[in-house]
C-alpha positions, 0 to 999 in steps of 0.5 A: 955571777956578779952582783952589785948593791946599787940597782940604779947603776946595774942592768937586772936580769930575770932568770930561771935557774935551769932554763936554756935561754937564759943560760945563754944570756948568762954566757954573754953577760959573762963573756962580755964581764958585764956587772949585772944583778940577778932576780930568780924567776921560778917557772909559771909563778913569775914576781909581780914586778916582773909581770909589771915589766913583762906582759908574757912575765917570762924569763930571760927579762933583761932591765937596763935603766928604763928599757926592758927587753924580754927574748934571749936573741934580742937581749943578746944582740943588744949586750953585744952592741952595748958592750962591744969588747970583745964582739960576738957578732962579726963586723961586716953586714953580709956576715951579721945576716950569715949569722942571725939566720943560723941563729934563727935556724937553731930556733927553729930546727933545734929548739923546737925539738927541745920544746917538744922533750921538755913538754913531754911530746913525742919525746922519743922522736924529738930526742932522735931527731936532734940527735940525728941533726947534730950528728950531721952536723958535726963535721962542721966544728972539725973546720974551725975552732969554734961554730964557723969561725976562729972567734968565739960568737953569740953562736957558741953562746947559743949552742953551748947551752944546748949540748950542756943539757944533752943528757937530760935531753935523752940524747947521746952523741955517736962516735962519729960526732967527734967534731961535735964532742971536741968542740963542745969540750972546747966550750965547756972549759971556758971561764966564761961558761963556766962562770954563767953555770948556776948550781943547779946547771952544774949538776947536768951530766954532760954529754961525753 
């Protein structure tokens, strides 16, 4: 990940390690070959500037010059609008909608099965759920090289870092996701992902 000397002149982002929406923040800022300075945030003990910036003192916290911004969405919205080559999101507005609301749908249908494992709740029924929702899914990704298009988009930023943890999450894909398994290869081989991994990211087994 880049870093640069000059704070004044770099975008800042408060990053935990290991934690999912921060990885996708990662993974825009690397496609998009954006120069940004890191600051590690270690889960429930948040730095005091942090905090100072960020009433929630959570991470992602993305600080560009005299605006912070502080949900992975919003960050990653703004990054591509900010730095529009190559573009994530497509052009048209009927598109654009199509796209923040399968945005929202992984946060509401996918991401809150992971809070549910990562807290230790219902961990069994969470892991079959989104087993389950991912393996219907998956005839999807056998259509288009990426998710529901030809380019790669903020949506593929979103999904990757997901099926990266698999694993860790206790689920494992059947054979009847091949879609679902090619596609994620696809993603897993690319610069950009591969350059948002943090060491810690890359001790992940990943789902096969």
């Amino acid at each position: 990940m880049a870093l640069i000397a000059n704070r004044k002149s770099v975008m800042t982002l408060y990053s935990s390690n290991s934690d999912l929406h921060c990885h996708r923040v990662r993974i825009v800022l690397a496609e998009k070959g954006i120069n940004f300075e890191v600051v590690e945030v270690v889960p429930h003990n948040p730095p005091e500037d942090l905090l100072e910036l960020n009433p929630y003192g959570s991470a992602p916290t993305l600080v560009d010059r005299e605006l912070v911004l502080y949900d992975s969405r919003v960050i990653m919205e703004y990054l591509d609008e900010r730095f529009p080559h190559p573009p994530l999101m497509p052009v048209d507005p009927v598109s654009r909608g199509r796209t923040r609301m399968t945005m929202c749908r992984i946060q509401r249908d996918w991401d809150s099965l992971i809070d549910q494992i990562t807290s230790n709740t219902n961990v069994a029924q969470a892991s079959k759920e989104l087993r389950e929702s991912l393996t219907l899914i998956s005839p999807i990704f056998e259509q288009k090289p990426f998710f529901m298009s030809d380019e790669f988009s903020l949506m593929d930023c979103a999904v990757a870092p997901l099926l990266w943890r698999l694993s860790s999450y206790g689920v494992e894909l059947p054979p009847q996701a091949s879609g679902l398994k090619e596609y994620a290869a696809r993603l897993f081989e690319m610069d950009s992902f591969q350059a948002s991994l943090t060491e810690i990211e890359r001790e992940i087994v990943q789902a096969q």
